[in-house]
Z-matrix of the N, CA and C atoms (Angstrom, degrees):
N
C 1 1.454
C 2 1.526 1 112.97
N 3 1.482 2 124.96 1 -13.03
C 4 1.245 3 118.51 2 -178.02
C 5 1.199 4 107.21 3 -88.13
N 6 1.312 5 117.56 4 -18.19
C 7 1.744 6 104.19 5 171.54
C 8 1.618 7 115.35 6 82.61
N 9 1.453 8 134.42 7 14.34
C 10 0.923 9 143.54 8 -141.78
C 11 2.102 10 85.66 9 -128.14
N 12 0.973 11 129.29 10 -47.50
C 13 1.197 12 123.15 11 168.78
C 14 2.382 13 129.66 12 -36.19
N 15 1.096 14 86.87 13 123.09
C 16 1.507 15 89.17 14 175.50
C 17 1.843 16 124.89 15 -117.81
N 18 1.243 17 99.77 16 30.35
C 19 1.621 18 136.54 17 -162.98
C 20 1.149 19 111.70 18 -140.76
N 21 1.280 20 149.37 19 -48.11
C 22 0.960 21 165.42 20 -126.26
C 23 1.523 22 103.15 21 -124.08
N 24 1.651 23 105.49 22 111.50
C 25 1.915 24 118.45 23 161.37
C 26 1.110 25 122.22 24 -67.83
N 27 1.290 26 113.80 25 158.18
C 28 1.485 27 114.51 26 -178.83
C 29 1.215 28 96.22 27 -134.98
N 30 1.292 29 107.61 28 130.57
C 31 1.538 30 111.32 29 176.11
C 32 1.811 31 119.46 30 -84.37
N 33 1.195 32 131.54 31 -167.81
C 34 1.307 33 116.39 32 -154.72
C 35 2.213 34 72.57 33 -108.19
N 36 0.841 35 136.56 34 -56.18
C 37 1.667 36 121.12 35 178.73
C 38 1.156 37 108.05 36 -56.41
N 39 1.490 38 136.18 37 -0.26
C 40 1.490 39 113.27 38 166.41
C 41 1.511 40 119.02 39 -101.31
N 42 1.531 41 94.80 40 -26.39
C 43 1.413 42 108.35 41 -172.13
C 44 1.494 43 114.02 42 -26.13
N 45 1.598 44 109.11 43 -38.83
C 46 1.583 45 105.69 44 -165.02
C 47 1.525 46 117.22 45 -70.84
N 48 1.600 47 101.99 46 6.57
C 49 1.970 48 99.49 47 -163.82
C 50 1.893 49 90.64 48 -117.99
N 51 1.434 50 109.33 49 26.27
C 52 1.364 51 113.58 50 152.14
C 53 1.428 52 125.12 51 -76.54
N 54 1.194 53 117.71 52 151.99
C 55 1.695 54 104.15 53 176.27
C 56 1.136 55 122.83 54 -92.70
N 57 1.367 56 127.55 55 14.23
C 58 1.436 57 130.97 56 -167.81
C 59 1.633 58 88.91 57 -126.82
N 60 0.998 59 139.09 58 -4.15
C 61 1.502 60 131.29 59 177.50
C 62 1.744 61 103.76 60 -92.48
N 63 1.617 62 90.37 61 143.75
C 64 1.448 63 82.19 62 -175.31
C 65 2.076 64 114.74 63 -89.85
N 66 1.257 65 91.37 64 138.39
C 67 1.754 66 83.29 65 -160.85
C 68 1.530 67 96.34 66 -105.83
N 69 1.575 68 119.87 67 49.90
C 70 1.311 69 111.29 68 174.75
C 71 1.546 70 98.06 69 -156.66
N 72 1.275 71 144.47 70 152.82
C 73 1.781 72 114.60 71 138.02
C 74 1.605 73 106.45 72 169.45
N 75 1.442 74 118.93 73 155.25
C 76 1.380 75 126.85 74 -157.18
C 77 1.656 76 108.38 75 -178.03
N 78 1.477 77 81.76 76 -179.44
C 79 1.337 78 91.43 77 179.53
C 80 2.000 79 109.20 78 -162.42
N 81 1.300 80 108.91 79 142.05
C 82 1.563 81 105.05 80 -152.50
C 83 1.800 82 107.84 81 -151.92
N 84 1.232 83 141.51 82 140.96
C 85 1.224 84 133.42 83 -169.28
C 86 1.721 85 105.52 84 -100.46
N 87 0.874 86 116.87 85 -163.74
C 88 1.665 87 139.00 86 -148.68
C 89 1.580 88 84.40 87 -80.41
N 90 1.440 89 125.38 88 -23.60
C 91 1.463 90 104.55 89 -168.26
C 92 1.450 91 115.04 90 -120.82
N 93 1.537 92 111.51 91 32.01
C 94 1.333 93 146.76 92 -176.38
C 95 1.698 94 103.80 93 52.31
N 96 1.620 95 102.50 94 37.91
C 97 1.645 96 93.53 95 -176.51
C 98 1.860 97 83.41 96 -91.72
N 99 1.818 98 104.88 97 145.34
C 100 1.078 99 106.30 98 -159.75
C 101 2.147 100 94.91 99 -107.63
N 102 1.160 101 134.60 100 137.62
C 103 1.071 102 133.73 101 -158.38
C 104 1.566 103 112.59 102 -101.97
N 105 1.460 104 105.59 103 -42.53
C 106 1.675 105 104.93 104 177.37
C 107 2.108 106 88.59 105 -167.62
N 108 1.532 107 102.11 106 136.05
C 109 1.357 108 116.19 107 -173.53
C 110 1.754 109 112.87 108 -165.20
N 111 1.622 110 95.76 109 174.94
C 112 1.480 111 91.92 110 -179.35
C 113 1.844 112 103.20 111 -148.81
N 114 0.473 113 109.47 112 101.93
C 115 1.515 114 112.50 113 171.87
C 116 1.398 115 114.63 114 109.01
N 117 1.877 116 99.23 115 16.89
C 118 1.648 117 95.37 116 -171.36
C 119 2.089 118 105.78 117 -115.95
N 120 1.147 119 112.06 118 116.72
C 121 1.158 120 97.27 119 167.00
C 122 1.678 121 150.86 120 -62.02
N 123 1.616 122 90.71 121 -28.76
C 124 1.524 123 87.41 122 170.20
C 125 1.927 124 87.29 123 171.97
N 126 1.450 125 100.00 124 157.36
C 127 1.803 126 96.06 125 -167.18
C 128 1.660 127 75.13 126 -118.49
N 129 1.706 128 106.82 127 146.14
C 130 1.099 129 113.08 128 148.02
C 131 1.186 130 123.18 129 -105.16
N 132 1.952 131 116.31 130 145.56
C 133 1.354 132 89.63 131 -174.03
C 134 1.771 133 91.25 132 -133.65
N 135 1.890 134 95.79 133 127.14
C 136 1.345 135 122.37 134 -162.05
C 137 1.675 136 112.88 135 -93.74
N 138 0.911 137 116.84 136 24.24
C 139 1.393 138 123.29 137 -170.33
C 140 1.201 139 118.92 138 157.06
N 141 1.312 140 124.84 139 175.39
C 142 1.456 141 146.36 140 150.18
C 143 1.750 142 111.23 141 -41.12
N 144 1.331 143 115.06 142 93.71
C 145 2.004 144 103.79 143 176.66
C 146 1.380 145 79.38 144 100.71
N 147 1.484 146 158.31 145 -92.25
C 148 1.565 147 152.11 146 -54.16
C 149 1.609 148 79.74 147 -145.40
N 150 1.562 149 96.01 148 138.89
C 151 1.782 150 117.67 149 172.99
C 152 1.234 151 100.87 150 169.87
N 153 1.910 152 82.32 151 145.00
C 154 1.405 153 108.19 152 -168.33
C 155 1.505 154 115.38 153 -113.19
N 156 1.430 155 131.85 154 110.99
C 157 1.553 156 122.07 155 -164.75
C 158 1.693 157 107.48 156 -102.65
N 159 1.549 158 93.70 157 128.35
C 160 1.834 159 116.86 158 -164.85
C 161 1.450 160 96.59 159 -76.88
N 162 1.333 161 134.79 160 137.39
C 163 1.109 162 133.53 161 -169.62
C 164 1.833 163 91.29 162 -107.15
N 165 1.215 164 118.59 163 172.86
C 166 1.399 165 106.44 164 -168.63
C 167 1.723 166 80.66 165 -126.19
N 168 1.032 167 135.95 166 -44.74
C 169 1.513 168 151.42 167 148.60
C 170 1.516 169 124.11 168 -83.97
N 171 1.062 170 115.37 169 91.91
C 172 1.977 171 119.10 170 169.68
C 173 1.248 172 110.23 171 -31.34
N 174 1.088 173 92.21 172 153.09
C 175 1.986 174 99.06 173 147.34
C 176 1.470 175 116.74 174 -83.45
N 177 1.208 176 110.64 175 174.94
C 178 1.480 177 108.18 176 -162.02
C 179 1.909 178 81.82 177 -87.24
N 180 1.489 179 150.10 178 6.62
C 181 1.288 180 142.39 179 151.08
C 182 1.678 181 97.77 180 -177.95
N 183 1.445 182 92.23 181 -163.24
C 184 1.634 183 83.05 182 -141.37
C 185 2.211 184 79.12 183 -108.54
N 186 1.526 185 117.39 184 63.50
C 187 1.112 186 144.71 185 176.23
C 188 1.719 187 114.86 186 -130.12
N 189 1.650 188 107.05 187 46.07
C 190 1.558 189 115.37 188 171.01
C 191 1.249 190 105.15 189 -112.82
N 192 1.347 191 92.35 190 -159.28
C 193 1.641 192 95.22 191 -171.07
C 194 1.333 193 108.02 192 -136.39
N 195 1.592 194 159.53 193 88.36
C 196 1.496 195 170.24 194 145.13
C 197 1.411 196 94.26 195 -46.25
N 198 1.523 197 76.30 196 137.13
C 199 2.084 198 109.81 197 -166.23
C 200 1.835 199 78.63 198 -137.64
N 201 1.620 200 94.35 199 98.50
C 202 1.233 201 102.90 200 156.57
C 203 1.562 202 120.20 201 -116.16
N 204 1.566 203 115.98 202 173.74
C 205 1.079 204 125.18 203 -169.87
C 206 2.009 205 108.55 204 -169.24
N 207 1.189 206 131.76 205 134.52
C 208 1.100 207 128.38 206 179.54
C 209 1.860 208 92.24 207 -124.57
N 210 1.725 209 115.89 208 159.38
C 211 1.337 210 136.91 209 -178.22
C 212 0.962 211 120.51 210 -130.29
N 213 1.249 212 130.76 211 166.27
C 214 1.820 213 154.66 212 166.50
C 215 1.678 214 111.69 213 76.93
N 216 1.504 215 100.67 214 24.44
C 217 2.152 216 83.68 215 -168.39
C 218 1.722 217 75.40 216 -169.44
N 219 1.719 218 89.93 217 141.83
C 220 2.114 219 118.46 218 -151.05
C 221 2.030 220 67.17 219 -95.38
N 222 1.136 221 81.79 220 148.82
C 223 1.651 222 93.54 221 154.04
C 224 1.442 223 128.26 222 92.74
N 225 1.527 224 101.65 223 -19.18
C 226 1.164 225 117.82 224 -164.80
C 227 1.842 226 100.33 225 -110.35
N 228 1.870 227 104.75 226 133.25
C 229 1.422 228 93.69 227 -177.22
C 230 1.594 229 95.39 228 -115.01
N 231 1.386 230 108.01 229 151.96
C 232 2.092 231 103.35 230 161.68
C 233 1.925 232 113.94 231 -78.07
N 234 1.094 233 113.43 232 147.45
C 235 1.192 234 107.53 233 -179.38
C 236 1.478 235 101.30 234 -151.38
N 237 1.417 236 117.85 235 131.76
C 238 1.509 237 133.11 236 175.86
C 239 1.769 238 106.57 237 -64.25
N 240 1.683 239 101.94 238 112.42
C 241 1.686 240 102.35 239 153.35
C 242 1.186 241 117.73 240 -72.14
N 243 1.153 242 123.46 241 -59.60
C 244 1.417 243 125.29 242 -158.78
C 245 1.877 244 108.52 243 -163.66
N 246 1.162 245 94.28 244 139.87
C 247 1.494 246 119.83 245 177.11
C 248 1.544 247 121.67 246 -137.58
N 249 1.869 248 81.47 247 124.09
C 250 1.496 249 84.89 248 -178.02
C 251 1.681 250 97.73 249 -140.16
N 252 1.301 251 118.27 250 169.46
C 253 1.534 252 128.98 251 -179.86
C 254 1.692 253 112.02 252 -3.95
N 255 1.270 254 100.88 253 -69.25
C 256 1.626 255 130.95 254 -164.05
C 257 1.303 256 120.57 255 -94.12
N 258 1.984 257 116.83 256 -23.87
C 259 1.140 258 71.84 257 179.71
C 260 1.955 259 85.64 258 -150.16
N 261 0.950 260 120.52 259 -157.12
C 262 1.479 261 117.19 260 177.51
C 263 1.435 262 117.55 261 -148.54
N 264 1.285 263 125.89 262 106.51
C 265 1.723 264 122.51 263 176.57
C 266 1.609 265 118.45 264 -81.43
N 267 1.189 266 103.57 265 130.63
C 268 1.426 267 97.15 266 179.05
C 269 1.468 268 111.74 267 -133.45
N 270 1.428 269 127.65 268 153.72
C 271 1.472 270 148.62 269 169.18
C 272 1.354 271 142.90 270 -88.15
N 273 1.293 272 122.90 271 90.22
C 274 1.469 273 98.05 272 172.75
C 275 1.522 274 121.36 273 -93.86
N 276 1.359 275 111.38 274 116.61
C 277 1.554 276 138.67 275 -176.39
C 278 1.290 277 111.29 276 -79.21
N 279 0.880 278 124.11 277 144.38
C 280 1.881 279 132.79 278 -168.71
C 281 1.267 280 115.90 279 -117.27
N 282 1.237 281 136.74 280 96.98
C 283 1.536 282 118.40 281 149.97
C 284 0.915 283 158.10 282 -58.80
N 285 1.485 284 103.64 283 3.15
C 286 1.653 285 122.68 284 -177.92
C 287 1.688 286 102.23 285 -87.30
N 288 2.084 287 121.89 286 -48.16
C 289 0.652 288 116.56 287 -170.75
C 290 1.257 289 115.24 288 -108.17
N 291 1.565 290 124.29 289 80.70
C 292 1.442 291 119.60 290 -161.01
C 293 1.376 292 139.31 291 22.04
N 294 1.475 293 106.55 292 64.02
C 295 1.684 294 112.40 293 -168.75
C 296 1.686 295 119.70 294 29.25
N 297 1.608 296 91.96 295 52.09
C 298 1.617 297 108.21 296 174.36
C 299 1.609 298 86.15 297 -83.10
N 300 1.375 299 98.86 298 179.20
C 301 1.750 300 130.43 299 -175.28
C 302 1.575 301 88.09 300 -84.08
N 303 1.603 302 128.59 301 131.16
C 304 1.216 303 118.36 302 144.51
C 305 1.650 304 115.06 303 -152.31
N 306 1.925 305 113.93 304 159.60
C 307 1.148 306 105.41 305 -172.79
C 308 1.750 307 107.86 306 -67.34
N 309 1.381 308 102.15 307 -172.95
C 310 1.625 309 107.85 308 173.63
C 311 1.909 310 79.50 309 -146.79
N 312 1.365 311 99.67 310 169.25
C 313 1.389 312 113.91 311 164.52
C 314 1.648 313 147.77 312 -39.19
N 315 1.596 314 90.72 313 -48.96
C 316 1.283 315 114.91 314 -158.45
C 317 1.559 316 85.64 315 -156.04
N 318 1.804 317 119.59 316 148.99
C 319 1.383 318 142.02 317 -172.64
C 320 1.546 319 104.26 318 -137.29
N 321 1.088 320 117.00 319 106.49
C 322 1.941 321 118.12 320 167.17
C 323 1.369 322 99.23 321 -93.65
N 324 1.177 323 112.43 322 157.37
C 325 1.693 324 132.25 323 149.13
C 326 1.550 325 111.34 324 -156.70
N 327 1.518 326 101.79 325 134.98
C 328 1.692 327 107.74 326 147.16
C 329 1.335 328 119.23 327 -120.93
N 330 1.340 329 116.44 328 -161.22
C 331 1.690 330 106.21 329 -179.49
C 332 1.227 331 95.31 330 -173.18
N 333 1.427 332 116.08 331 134.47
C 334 1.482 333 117.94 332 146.56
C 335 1.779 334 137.41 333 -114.73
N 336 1.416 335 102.62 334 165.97
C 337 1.999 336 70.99 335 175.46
C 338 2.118 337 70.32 336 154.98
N 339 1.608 338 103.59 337 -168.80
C 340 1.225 339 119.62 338 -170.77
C 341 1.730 340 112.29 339 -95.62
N 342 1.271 341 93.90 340 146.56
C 343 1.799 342 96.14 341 -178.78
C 344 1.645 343 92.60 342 -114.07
């Protein structure tokens, strides 16, 4: 798992307990219906902009790293609330309407960090 080996195979079932592989990731629309993913159980989506992504496997604490991104609409950025083990909240923020909450089209995330 330290990744420090230059000898050493990795088989395709271990691959995921590398630290440079991403051990989370998806993609899901405005009504947290989720389209194609891997390690995610189900996104809730709590508002206007606001969703919460179900991890189906934690991190070993809530010290990873989420690679977000939202699509289809100018103006609007994603931004991380809060991260913890299991699960990840995220934002889409608006610049048109004074960094109000707003949807975008389409929601990506990956993540890396320790299981």
């Amino acid at each position: 798992e330290t990744a420090t080996s230059l000898t050493a195979s990795v088989t395709p079932g271990r691959t995921q307990y590398h630290p440079g592989v991403a051990k989370v990731w998806g993609f899901w629309n405005n009504a947290g219906a989720v389209a194609a993913s891997y390690n995610i159980t189900s996104v809730t989506d709590t508002g206007v902009g606001d969703h919460t992504v179900n991890l189906t496997t934690a991190f070993s604490g809530g010290s990873w790293a989420p690679v977000i991104a939202g699509g289809d609409i100018d103006g609007v950025n994603a931004k991380i609330a809060t991260i913890a083990a299991g699960t990840v909240r995220i934002l889409g923020r608006s610049e048109i309407t004074p960094w109000g909450l707003a949807d975008v089209g389409i929601w990506m995330m990956s993540g890396f960090g320790d299981q």
